[in-house]
TORKOLKOL-631439 format. One record per residue (C-alpha): x, y, z; residue number from 1; chain; residue in three letters. Coordinates in nm, 4 decimals. Each point is the difference from the previous one (the first is absolute). Layout:
BEGIN
X; Y; Z; NUM; A; ala;
...
//
This chain:
BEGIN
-3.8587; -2.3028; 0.0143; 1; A; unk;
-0.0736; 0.1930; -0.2488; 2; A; unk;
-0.1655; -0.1771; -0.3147; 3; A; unk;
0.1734; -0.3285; 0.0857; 4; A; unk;
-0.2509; -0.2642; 0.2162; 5; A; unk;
0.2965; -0.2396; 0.0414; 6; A; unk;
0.3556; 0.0240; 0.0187; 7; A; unk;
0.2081; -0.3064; 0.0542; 8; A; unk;
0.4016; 0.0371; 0.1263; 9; A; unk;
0.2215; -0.3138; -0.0294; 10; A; unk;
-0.2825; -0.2531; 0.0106; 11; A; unk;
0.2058; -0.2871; -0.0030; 12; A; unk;
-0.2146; -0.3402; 0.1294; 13; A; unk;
0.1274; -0.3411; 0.0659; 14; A; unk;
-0.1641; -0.3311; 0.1371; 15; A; unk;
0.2610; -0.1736; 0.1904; 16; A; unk;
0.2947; -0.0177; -0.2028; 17; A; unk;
-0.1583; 0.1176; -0.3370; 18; A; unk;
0.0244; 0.3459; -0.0974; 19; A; unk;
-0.3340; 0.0713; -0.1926; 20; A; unk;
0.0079; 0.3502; -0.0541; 21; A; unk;
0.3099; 0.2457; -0.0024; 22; A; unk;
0.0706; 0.3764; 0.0412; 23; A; unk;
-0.3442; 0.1182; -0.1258; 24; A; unk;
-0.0505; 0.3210; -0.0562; 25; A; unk;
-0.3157; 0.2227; -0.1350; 26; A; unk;
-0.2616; 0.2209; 0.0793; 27; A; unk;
-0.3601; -0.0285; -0.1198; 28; A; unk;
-0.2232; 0.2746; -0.0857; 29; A; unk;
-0.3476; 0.0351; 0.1492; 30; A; unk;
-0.2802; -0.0829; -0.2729; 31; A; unk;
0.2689; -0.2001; -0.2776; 32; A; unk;
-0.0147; -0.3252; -0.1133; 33; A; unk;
0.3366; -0.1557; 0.0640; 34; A; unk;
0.1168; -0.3554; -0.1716; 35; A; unk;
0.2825; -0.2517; 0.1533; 36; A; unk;
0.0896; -0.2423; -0.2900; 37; A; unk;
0.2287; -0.2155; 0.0268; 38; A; unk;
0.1342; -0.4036; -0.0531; 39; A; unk;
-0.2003; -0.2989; 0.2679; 40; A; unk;
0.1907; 0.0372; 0.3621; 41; A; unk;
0.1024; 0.3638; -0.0394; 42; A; unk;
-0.1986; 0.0899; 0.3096; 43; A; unk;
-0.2698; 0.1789; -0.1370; 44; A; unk;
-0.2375; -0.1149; 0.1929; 45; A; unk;
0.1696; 0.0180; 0.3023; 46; A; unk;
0.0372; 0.3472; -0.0669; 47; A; unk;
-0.3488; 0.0775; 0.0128; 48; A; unk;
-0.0544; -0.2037; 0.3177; 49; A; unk;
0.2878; 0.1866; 0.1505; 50; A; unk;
-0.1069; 0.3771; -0.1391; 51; A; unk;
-0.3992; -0.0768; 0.1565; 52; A; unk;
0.1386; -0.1494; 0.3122; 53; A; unk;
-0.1752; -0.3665; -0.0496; 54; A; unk;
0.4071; -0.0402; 0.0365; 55; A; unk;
0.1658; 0.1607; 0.2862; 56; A; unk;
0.3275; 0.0934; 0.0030; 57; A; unk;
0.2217; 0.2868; 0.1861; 58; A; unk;
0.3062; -0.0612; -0.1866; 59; A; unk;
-0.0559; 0.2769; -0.2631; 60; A; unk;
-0.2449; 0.2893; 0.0216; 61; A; unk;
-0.2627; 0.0940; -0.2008; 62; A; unk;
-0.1036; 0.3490; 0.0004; 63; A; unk;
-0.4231; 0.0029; -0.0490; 64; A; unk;
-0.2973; 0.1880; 0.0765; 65; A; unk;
-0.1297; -0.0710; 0.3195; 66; A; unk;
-0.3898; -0.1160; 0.0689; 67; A; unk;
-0.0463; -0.1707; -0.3749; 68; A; unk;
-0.2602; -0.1538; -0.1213; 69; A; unk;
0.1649; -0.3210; -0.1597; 70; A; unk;
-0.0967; -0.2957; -0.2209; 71; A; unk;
0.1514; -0.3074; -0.1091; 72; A; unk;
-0.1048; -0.2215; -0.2677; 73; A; unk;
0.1942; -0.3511; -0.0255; 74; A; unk;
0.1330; -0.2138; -0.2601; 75; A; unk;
-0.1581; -0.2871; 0.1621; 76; A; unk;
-0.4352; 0.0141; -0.0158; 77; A; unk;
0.0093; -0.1917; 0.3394; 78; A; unk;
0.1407; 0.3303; 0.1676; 79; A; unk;
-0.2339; 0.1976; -0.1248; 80; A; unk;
-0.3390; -0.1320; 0.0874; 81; A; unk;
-0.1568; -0.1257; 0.3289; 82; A; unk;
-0.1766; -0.3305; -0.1429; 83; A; unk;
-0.3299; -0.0015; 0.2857; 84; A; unk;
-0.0843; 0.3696; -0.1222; 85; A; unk;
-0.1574; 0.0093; -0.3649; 86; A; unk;
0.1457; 0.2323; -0.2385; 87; A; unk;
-0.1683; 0.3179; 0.0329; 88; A; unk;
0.0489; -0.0324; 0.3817; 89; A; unk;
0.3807; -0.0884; -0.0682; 90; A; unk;
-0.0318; 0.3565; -0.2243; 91; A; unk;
-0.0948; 0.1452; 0.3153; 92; A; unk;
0.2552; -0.1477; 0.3047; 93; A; unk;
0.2228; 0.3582; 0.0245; 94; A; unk;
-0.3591; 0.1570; 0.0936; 95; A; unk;
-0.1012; -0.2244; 0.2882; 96; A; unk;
0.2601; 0.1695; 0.2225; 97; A; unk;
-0.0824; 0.3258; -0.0829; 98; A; unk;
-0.2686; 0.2634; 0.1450; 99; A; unk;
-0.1810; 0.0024; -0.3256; 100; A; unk;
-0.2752; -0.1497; -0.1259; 101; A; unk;
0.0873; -0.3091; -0.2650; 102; A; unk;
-0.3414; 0.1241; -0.1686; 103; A; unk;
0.1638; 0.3079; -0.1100; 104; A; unk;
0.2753; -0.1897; -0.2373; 105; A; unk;
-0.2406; -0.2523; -0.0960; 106; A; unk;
-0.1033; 0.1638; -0.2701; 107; A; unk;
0.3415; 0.0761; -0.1639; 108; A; unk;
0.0886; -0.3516; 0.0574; 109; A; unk;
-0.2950; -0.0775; -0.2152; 110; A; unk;
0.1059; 0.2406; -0.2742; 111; A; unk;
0.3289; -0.1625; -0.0307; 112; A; unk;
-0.1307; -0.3602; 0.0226; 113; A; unk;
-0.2379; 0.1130; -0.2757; 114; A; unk;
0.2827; 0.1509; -0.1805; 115; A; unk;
0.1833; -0.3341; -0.0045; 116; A; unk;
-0.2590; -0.1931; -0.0928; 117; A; unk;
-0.0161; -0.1803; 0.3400; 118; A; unk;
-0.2897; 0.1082; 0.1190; 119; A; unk;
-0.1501; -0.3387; 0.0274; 120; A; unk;
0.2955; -0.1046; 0.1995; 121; A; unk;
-0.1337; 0.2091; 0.3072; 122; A; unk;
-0.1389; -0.2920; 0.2335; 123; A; unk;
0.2598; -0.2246; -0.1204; 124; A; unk;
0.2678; -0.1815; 0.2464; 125; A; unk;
0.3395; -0.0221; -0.1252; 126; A; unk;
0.0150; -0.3485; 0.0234; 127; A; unk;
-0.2810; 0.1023; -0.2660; 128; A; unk;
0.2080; 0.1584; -0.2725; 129; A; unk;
0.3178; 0.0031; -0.2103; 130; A; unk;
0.3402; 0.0943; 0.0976; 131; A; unk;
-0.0072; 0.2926; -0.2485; 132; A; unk;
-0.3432; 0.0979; 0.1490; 133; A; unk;
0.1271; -0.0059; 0.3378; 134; A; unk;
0.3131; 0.2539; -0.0958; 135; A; unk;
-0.2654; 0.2648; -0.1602; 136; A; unk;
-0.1945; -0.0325; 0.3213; 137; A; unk;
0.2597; 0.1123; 0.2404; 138; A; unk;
0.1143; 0.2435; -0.2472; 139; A; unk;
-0.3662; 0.1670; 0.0269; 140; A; unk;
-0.0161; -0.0303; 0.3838; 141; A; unk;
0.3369; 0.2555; -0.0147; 142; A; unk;
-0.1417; 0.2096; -0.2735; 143; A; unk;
-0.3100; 0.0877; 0.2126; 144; A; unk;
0.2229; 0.0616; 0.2703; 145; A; unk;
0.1501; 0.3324; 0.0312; 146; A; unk;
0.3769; -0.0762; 0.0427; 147; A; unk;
0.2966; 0.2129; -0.0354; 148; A; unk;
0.2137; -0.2282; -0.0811; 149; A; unk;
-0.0935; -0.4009; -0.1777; 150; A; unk;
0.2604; -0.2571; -0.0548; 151; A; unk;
-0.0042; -0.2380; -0.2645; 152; A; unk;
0.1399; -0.3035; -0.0386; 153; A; unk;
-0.0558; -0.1778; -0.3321; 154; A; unk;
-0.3734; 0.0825; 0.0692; 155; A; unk;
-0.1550; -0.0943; -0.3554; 156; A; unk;
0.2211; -0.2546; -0.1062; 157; A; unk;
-0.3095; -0.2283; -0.0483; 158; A; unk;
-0.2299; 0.1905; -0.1437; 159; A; unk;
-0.0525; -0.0163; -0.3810; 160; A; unk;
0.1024; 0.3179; -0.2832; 161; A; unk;
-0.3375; 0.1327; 0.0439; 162; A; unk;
-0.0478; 0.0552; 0.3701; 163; A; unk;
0.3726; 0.0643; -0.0122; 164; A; unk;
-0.0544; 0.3379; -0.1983; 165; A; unk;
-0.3486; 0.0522; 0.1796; 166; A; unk;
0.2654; -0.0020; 0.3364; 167; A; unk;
0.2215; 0.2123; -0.1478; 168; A; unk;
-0.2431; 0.2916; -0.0518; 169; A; unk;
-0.1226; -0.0332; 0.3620; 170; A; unk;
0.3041; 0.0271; 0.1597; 171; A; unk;
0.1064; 0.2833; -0.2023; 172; A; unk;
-0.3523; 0.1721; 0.0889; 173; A; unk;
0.0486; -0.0457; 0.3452; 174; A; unk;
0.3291; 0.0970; -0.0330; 175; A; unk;
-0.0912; 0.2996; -0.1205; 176; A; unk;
-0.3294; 0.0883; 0.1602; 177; A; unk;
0.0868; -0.1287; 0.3719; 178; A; unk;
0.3822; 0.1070; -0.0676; 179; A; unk;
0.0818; -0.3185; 0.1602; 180; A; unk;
0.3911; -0.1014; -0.0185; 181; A; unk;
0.0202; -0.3678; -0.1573; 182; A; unk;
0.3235; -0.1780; 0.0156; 183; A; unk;
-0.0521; -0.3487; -0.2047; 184; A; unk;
0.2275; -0.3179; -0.0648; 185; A; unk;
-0.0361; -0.1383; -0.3557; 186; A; unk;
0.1850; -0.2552; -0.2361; 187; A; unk;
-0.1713; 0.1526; -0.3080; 188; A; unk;
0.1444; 0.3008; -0.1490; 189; A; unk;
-0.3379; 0.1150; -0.2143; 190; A; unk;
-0.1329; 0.0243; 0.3419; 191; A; unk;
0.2527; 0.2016; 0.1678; 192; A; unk;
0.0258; 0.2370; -0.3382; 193; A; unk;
-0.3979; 0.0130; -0.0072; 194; A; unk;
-0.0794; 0.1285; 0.3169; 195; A; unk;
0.3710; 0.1454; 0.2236; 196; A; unk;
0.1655; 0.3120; 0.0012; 197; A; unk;
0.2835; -0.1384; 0.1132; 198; A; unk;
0.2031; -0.3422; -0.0015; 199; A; unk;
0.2751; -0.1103; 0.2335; 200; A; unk;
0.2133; -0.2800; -0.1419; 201; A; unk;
0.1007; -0.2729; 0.2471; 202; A; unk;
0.3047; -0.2278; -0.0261; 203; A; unk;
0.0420; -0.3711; 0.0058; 204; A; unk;
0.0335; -0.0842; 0.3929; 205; A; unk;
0.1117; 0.1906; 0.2361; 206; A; unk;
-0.2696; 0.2364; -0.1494; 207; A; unk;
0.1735; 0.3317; -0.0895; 208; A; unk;
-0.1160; 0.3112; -0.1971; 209; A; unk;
0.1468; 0.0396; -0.3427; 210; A; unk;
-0.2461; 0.2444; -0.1716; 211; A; unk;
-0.2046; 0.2262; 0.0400; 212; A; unk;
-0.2477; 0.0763; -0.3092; 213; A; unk;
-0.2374; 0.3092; -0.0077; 214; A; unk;
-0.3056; -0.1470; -0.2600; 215; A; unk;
-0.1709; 0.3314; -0.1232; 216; A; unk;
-0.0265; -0.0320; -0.3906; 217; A; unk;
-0.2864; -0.2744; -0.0186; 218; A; unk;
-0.0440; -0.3576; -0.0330; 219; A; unk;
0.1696; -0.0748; -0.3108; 220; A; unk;
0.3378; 0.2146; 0.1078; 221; A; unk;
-0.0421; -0.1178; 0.3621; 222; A; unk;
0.0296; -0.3913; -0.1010; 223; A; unk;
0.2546; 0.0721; -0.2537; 224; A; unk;
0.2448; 0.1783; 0.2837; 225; A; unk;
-0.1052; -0.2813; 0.2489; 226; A; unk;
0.1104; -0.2690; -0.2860; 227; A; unk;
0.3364; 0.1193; -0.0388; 228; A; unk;
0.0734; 0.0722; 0.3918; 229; A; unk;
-0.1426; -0.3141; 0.0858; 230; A; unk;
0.2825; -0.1746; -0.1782; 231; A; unk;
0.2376; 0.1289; 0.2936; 232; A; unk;
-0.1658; -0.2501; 0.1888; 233; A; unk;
-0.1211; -0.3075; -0.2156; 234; A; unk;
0.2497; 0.0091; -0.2741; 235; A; unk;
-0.1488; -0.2883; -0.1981; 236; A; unk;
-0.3069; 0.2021; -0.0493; 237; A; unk;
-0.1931; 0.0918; -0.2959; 238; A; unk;
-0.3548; 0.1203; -0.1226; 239; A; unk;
-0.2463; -0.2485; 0.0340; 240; A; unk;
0.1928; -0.2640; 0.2919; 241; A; unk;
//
């Protein structure tokens, strides 16, 4: 497949009579950071559940890498964590069905939890701790984990502007030093400019492509090209809504 780790072909998705998604085409290249934006019932998140096969669905065909190491990190913190484990052990979960010792990723689970600021948060429950804590725990337990590929679906929209950025420069470090391929649902554009290379732009439903945008000139020129596409799809919008 060349550089591409996924390559969709007239994804179209529908739940009984609804058509949710429509004619989808792209490819993804391995190690990017790919955005979907677009207006509430769109299908984004569908989309991801469909692309890491938590959907299935033999109507279209996705082209992918086979054997990959996958993530997925939901919207809603109730998905993410088991609530009898505590939270480094909830860190841990994609280890216990491994052949490999937990003890060897302890220690980087540490280092990020220290990182954070959460280190006291170790022996906690998550009945134990906020919603915004919970999200930055199971985004840890997929940055210790080696995956190829990590979906993202509105994973820090309860975290505050400082453990917002703090995110931000981990996933770009893992990003870069794991090359792991991120594909991530947001509503904010200063997150999608921050961190993406690229941005798909997603309809009103049926979800359909209507831009592409290639972000490679920095933050500040990335959000100011994501403002004025993002119009195409919420025409009401301006700086600041």
């Amino acid at each position: 497949m060349n550089d591409n780790i996924i390559q969709t072909e007239k994804l179209s998705f529908s739940i009984g009579s609804k058509l949710i998604l429509n004619d989808i085409d792209f490819t993804i290249r391995k190690g990017s950071i790919t955005g979907f934006l677009g207006p509430n019932g769109s299908g984004k998140t569908t989309l991801l559940k469909l692309l890491s096969g938590i959907i299935k669905d033999k109507s279209f065909s996705i082209k992918s890498d086979t054997e990959l190491k996958q993530g997925f990190i939901f919207q809603m913190v109730e998905q993410n964590l088991i609530p009898w484990k505590n939270c480094i052990n909830n860190i841990l979960i994609p280890f216990e069905s491994l052949n490999r010792n937990k003890i060897d990723f302890e220690d980087v689970a540490h280092e990020l939890l220290n990182e954070l600021g959460l280190e006291e948060l170790c022996y906690r429950f998550p009945n134990e701790i906020s919603g915004g804590q919970k999200q930055l725990i199971s985004i840890i337990r997929w940055l210790v984990y080696p995956t190829d590929i990590l979906f993202i679906d509105e994973g820090w929209s309860m975290l505050d502007i400082v453990q917002k950025e703090r995110i931000h420069s981990l996933i770009k470090r893992i990003n870069k030093e794991n090359k792991t391929t991120i594909l991530l649902v947001s509503h904010s554009i200063e997150d999608i400019a921050m961190i993406c290379d690229t941005c798909f732009l997603l309809s009103n439903s049926p979800g359909e492509i209507i831009d592409k945008l290639e972000l490679k000139d920095g933050f500040v020129a990335n959000n100011e090209l994501i403002w004025t596409k993002a119009k195409k799809i919420f025409p009401t919008i301006t700086k600041g809504s």
